[in-house]
N, C-alpha and C positions, 0 to 999 in steps of 0.2 A: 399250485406251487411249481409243481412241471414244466404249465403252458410259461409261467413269469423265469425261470430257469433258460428257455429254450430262446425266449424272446430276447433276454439278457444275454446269450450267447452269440445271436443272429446280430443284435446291434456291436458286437464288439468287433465280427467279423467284420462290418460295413465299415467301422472306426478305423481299423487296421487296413483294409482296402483303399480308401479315400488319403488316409496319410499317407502311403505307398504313392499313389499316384503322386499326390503333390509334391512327394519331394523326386518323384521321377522327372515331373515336368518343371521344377524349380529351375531357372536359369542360374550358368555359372557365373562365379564374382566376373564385374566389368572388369577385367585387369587385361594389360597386354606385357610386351618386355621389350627394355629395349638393350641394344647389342650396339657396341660400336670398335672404333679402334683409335687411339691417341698417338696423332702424328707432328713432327719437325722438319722440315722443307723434305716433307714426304715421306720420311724417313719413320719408323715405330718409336715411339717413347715410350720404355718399360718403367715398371715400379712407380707411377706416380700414383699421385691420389686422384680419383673420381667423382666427383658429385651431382648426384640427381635432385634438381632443386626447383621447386615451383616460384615463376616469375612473378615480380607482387602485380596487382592491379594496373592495366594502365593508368587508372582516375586514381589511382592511392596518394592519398596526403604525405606530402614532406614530414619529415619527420621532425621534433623538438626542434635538432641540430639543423634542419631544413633541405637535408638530405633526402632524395628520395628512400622508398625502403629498399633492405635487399631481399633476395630471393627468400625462400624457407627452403631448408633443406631436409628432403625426405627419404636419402639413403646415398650411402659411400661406399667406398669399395676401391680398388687397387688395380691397372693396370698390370697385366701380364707382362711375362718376356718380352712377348711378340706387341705390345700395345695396346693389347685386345681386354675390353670389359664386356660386362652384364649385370643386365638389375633383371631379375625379375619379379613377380607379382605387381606391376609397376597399374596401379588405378588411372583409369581413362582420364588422359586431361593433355595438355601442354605445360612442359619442361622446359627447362635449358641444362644442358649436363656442361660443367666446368670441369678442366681439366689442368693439372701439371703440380712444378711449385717454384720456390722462388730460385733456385739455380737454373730451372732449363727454360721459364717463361710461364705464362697463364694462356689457355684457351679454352672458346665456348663454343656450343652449337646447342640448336632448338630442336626440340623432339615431342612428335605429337602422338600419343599415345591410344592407341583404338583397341578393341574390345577383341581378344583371341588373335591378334597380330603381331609381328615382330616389326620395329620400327631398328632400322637402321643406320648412326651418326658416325662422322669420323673427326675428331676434336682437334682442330688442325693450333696447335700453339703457335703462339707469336714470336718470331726470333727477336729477341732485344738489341737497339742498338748497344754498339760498345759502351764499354764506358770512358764516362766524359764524353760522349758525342752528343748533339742537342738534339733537341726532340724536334721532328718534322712540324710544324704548322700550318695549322686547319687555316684554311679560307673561310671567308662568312657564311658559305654554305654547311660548315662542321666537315667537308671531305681535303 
């Protein structure tokens, strides 16, 4: 009963040893963050909204309406003062963070997101023509 005792005790140390390691040698979540700043003919845009959005597929089907799809959006957040955000725990992939709203204009930029990294965007919005001014037109090249 002693030696099964002893034996029982020696395997539990081993149990307790082995999980130790493995969670010493477990790698951390793939996550990186990204930082940016939301700006207007260079200038900071405070308080707007932010969004961190994964772009759909390039091959992704039209939709019903025969629209393409839009992004998913996987975390929001608010412009500072100073025009400055952060997302962190951000999981390794490619983004686009969209920025602004409808008084000061919309802007995008792409952000690719690596493992223990800080990825850093500056969300430059678009000045709107006035109103009633027409809208520039694209060539057949779309520029």
């Amino acid at each position: 009963m002693r030696n099964a005792m002893r034996m029982l005790s020696g395997l539990t140390a081993v149990a307790v040893l082995l999980m130790s390691a493995a969670m010493l040698s477990a790698e951390p979540a793939a996550t990186g963050k990204v930082v940016g700043k939301v700006t207007k003919n260079k200038e900071p845009v405070a308080s707007v909204k932010v969004v961190l959005a994964k772009p759909p597929a390039k091959d992704a089907a039209p939709g019903p309406d025969g629209k393409k799809p839009k992004p998913e959006v996987v975390a929001e957040t608010q412009a500072d003062a100073s025009g400055a955000f952060t997302f962190a725990d951000v999981a390794v992939g490619d983004y686009v963070v969209i920025a602004g709203d409808k008084d000061v204009g919309m802007g995008k930029a792409k952000a690719s997101v690596k493992a223990g990294e800080t990825t850093t965007v500056e969300v430059a919005i678009k000045v709107k023509p006035p109103e009633g001014a027409e809208k520039p037109k694209k060539n057949k090249d779309g520029n």
